[in-house]
Every structure is written in structure tokens, then in C-alpha cells.
C-alpha positions as CSV (number, residue, x, y, z in Angstrom):
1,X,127.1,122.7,126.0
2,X,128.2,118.9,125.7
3,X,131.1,117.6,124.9
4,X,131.1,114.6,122.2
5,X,129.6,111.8,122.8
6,X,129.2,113.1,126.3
7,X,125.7,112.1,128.1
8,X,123.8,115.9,128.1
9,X,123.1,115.5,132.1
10,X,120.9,118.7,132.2
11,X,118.0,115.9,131.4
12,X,116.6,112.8,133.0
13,X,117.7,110.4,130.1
14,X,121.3,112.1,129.7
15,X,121.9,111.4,133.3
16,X,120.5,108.0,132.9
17,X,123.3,107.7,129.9
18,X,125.7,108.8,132.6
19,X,124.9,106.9,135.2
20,X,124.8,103.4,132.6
21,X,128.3,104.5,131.9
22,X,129.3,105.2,135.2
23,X,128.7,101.5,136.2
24,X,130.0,100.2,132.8
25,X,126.3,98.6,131.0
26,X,125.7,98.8,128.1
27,X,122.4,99.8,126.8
28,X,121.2,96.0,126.3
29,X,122.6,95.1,130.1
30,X,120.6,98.1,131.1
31,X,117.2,97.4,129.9
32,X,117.6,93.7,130.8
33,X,117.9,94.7,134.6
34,X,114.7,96.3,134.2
35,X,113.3,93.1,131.9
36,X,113.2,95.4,128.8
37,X,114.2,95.8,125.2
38,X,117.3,96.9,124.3
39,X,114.9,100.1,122.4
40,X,113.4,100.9,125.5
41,X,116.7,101.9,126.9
42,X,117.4,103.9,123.9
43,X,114.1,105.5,124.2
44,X,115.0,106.2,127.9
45,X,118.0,107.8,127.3
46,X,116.7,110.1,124.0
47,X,114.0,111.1,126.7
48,X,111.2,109.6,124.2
49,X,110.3,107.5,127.2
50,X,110.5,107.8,131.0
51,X,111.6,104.3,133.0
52,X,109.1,103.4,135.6
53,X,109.5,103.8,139.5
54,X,110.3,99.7,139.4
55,X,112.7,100.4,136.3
56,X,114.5,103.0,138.8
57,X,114.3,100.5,141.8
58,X,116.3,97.8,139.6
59,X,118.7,100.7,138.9
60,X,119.3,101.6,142.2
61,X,119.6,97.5,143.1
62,X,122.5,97.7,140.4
63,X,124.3,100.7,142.0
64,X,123.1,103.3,140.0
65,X,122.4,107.0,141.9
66,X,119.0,106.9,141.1
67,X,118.7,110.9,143.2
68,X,120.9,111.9,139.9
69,X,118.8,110.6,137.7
70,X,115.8,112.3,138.9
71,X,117.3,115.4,139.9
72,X,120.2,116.3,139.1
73,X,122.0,115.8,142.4
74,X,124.2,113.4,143.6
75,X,123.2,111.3,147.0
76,X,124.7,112.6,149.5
77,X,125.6,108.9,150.7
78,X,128.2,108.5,147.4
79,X,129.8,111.3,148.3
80,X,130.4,110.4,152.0
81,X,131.1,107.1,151.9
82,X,133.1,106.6,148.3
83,X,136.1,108.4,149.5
84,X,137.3,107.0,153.3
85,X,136.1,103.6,150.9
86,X,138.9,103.8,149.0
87,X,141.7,103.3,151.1
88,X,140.8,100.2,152.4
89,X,142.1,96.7,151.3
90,X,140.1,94.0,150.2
91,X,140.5,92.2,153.7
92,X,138.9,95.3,155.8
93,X,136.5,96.3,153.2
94,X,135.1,92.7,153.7
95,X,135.5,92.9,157.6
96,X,133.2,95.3,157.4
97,X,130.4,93.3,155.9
98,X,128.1,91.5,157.8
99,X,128.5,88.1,157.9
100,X,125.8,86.4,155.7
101,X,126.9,89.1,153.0
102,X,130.1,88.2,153.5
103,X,129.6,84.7,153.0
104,X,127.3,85.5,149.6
105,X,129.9,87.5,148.0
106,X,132.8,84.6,149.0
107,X,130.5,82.3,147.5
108,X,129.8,84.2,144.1
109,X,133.7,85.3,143.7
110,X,134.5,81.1,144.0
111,X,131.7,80.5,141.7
112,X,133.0,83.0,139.5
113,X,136.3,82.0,139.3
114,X,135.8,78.3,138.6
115,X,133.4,79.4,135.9
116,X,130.0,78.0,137.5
């Protein structure tokens, strides 16, 4: 049984639902990471269609727990690493990058914010 309007995870398109708004897209954002129509995500998440392995792969690029989608089960990796994450202030979480990523994700939060 599904709640309302809940995504029915017990298939491959229900957990892709889930997972699209886990990460907040919405179905036109999520087909256009993969370079699709807006009805092929629909189609996806129906399970009328299956995305392909390089759909998945732009997922995954995106965040998404592609394992879940697939199986069922969560990496193990989200789990482990989400929660001592989540303590952490902006500064240290950033410390912790390596420096060229660091200096990427500076340079697209400036860009952002003066609206380049």
C-alpha cells in the first residue's frame, strides 16, 4: 500500500519518482539531465519505459542513489557518510574538499550570486 501521491518504491520507476523528489527536480529538470523529453520521464516513472545505463550515469552525476533505483536498497555510502555530514559548518565541510573542488564550487556560488 501507497500513500497519496506517494512514489510506489516497490518498482524501478516509483523509486525513480522518489529519488527526483528526494533531490527536488521536477520531471522536466529530470529528463533534461539525461537530454530527454519531459514524456520520457513520465514514461520512466509509470514504468512504460526503462532509462538507459547513461540516463542512470547522469542521475547519479546529479546525486541521485542510483543502487535505489535499481534495487531497492540504499548505498551504503549515503548512509555512512550523510549523518557525521551533518554536523559540520559550512567552513569544515569545505576544508574538507580538495582544493581545485574547492576553488570550483567558490567560483560557481560568486557566479551565482552576482547572477552570471
Amino acid at each position: 500500500m501507497t500513500v497519496r501521491g506517494a512514489p510506489d518504491i516497490a518498482t524501478i520507476g516509483g523509486r525513480l519518482k522518489a529519488e527526483r523528489l528526494r533531490l527536488g527536480f521536477s520531471q522536466p529538470a529530470l529528463a533534461a539531465l539525461a537530454g530527454a523529453a519531459r514524456r520520457a520521464a513520465i514514461n520512466w516513472e509509470k514504468g512504460a519505459s526503462s532509462p538507459t545505463a547513461n540516463t542512470l550515469a547522469a542521475f547519479a552525476e546529479a546525486g541521485a542513489d542510483v543502487l535505489f533505483i535499481i534495487t531497492g536498497q540504499r548505498a551504503e555510502t549515503e548512509a555512512s557518510t550523510a549523518e557525521p555530514l551533518a554536523g559540520l559548518t559550512v567552513r569544515q565541510a569545505l576544508a574538507m574538499l580538495d582544493p581545485v573542488d574547492r576553488h570550483r564550487l567558490l567560483l560557481d556560488l560568486l557566479a551565482a550570486e552576482l547572477g552570471a
